[in-house]
C-alpha positions as CSV (number, residue, x, y, z in Angstrom):
1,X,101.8,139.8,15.6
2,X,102.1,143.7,16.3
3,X,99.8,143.1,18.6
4,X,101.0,140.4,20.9
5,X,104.5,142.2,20.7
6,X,102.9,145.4,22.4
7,X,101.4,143.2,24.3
8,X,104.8,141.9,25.2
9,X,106.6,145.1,25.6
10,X,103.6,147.0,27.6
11,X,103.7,144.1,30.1
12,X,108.0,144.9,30.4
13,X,106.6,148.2,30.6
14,X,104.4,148.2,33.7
15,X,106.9,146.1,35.9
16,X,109.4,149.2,35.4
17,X,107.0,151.9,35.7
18,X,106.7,153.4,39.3
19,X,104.3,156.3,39.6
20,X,105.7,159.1,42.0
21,X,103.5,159.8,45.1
22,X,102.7,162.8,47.4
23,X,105.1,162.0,49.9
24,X,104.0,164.7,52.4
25,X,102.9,161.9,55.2
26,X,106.5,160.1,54.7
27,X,109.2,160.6,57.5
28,X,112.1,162.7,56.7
29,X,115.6,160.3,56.1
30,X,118.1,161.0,57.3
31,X,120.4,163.1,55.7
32,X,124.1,160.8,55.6
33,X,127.4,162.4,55.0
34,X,128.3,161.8,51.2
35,X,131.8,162.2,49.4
36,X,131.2,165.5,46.9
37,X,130.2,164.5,43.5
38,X,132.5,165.6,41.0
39,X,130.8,164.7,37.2
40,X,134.5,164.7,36.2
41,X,134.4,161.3,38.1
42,X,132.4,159.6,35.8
43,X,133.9,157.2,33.1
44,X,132.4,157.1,29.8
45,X,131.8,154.1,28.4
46,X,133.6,153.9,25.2
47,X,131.7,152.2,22.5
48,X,132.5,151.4,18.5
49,X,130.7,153.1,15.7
50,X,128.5,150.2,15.4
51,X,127.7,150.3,19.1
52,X,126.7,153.8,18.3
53,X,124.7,153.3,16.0
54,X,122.9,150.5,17.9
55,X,122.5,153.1,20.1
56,X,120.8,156.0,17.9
57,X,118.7,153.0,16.9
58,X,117.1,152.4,19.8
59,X,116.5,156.3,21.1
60,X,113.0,156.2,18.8
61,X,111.8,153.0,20.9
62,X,113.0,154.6,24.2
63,X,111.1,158.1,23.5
64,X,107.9,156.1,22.3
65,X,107.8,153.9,25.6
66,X,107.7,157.1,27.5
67,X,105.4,158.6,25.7
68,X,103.3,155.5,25.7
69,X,104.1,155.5,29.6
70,X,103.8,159.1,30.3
71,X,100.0,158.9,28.1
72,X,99.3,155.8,29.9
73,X,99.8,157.7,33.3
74,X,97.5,160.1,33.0
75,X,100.4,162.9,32.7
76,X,101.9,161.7,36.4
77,X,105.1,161.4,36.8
78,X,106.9,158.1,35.8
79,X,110.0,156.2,36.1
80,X,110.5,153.8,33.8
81,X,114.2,151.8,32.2
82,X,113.9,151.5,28.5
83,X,117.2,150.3,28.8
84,X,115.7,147.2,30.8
85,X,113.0,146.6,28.4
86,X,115.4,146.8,25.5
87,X,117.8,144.3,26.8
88,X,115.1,141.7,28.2
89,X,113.7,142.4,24.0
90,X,117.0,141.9,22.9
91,X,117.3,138.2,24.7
92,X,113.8,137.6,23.2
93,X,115.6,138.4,19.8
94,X,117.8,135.7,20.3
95,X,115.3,133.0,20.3
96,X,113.3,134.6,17.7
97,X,113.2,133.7,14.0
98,X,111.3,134.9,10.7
99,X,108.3,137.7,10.8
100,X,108.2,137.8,14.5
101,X,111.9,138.4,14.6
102,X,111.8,141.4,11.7
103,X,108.7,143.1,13.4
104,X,110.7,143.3,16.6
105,X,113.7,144.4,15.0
106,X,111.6,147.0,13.1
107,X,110.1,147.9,16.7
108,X,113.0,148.3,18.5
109,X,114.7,150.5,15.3
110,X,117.2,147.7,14.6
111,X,116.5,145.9,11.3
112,X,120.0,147.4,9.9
113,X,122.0,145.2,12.4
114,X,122.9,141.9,12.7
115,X,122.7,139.8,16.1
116,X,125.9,139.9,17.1
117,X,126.0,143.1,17.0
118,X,123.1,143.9,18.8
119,X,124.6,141.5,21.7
120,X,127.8,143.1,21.3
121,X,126.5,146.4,21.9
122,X,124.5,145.0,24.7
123,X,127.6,143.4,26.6
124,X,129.5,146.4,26.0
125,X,126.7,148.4,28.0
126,X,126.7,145.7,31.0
127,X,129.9,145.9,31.5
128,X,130.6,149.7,31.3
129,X,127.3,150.5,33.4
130,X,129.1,148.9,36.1
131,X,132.3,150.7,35.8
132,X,130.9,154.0,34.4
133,X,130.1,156.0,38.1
134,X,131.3,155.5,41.1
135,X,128.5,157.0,43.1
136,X,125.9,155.0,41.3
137,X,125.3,151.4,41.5
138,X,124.0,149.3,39.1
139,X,122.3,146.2,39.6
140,X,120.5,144.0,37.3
141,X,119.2,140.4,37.7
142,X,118.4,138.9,34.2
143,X,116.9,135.6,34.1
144,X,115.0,133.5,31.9
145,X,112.7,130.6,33.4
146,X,111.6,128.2,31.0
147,X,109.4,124.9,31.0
148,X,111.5,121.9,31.8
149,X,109.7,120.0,29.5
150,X,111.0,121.6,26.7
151,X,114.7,121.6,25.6
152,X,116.5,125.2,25.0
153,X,118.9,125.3,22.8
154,X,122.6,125.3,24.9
155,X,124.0,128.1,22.8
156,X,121.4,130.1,23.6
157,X,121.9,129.8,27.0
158,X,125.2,130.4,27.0
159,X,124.9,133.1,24.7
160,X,122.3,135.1,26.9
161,X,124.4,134.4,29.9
162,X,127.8,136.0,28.3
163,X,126.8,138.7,26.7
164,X,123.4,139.7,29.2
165,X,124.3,138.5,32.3
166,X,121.0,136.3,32.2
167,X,121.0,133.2,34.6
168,X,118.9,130.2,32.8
169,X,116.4,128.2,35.5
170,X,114.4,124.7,34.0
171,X,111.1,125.0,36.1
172,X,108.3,122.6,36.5
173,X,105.2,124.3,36.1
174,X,102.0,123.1,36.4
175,X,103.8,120.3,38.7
């Protein structure tokens, strides 16, 4: 099982990680007039204890990804959004039940919490992310595609889609 989740979470993993190039043979952009950024302008998003503590919880998977990454790369330099893989882990968690469920809590640091607040601290997170800077913009594009022949369960789809943002597709494949 540990085995198929790394799987799982190295495969998240590689679609977020962008290795930095030389860009010496790039052309120069153009440099555009920008307000002044002032830190000051920057909300903070205000989240409970519990959301907190969600938080601290997952800071040991986000430093082992980039290690992971960073050993993976050869010592390059990488970009990659934990944050991302965590919340596309936490909709997985919602669908997940028994050993496979407590081995990705345990992996993501958050066997002491329950689901809802997990999702909570998630949707708390979409939200302020969006509100949070005004001179960064945020855009994510959850969705989950799944086999038309099989029936998913409506509260979880309207579950992922309130508190992730995730859009649900039925898609024929193999058709």
């Amino acid at each position: 099982m540990k085995t198929i989740i790394y799987s799982t979470m190295m495969s998240f993993a590689i679609l977020g990680i962008i290795a930095c190039s030389n860009d010496e043979n790039l052309p120069e952009e153009p440099k555009e007039e920008t307000p002044e950024y002032r830190y000051q302008d920057a909300k903070e998003i205000t989240l409970t204890r519990t959301e907190e503590a969600v938080n601290e919880g997952l800071k040991g998977f986000s430093w082992n990804l980039f290690s992971q990454a960073y050993k993976k790369g050869n010592g390059e330099n990488v970009l990659i959004s934990p944050y991302s893989l965590e919340a596309d882990l936490a909709v997985l968690l919602n669908g997940l039940k028994g050993s496979a469920r407590q081995e990705l809590l345990s992996v993501l640091g958050l066997s002491k919490y329950s689901q809802e607040e997990i999702n909570t601290f998630f949707s708390t997170m979409c939200a302020g992310i969006e509100e949070a800077d005004n001179m960064t913009r945020f855009c994510s594009n959850y969705s989950l595609w799944y086999n038309k022949r099989f029936n998913l369960n409506p509260s979880f789809s309207t579950l992922i889609g309130k508190d992730f943002g995730c859009d649900v597709f039925p898609v024929a494949f193999g058709e």
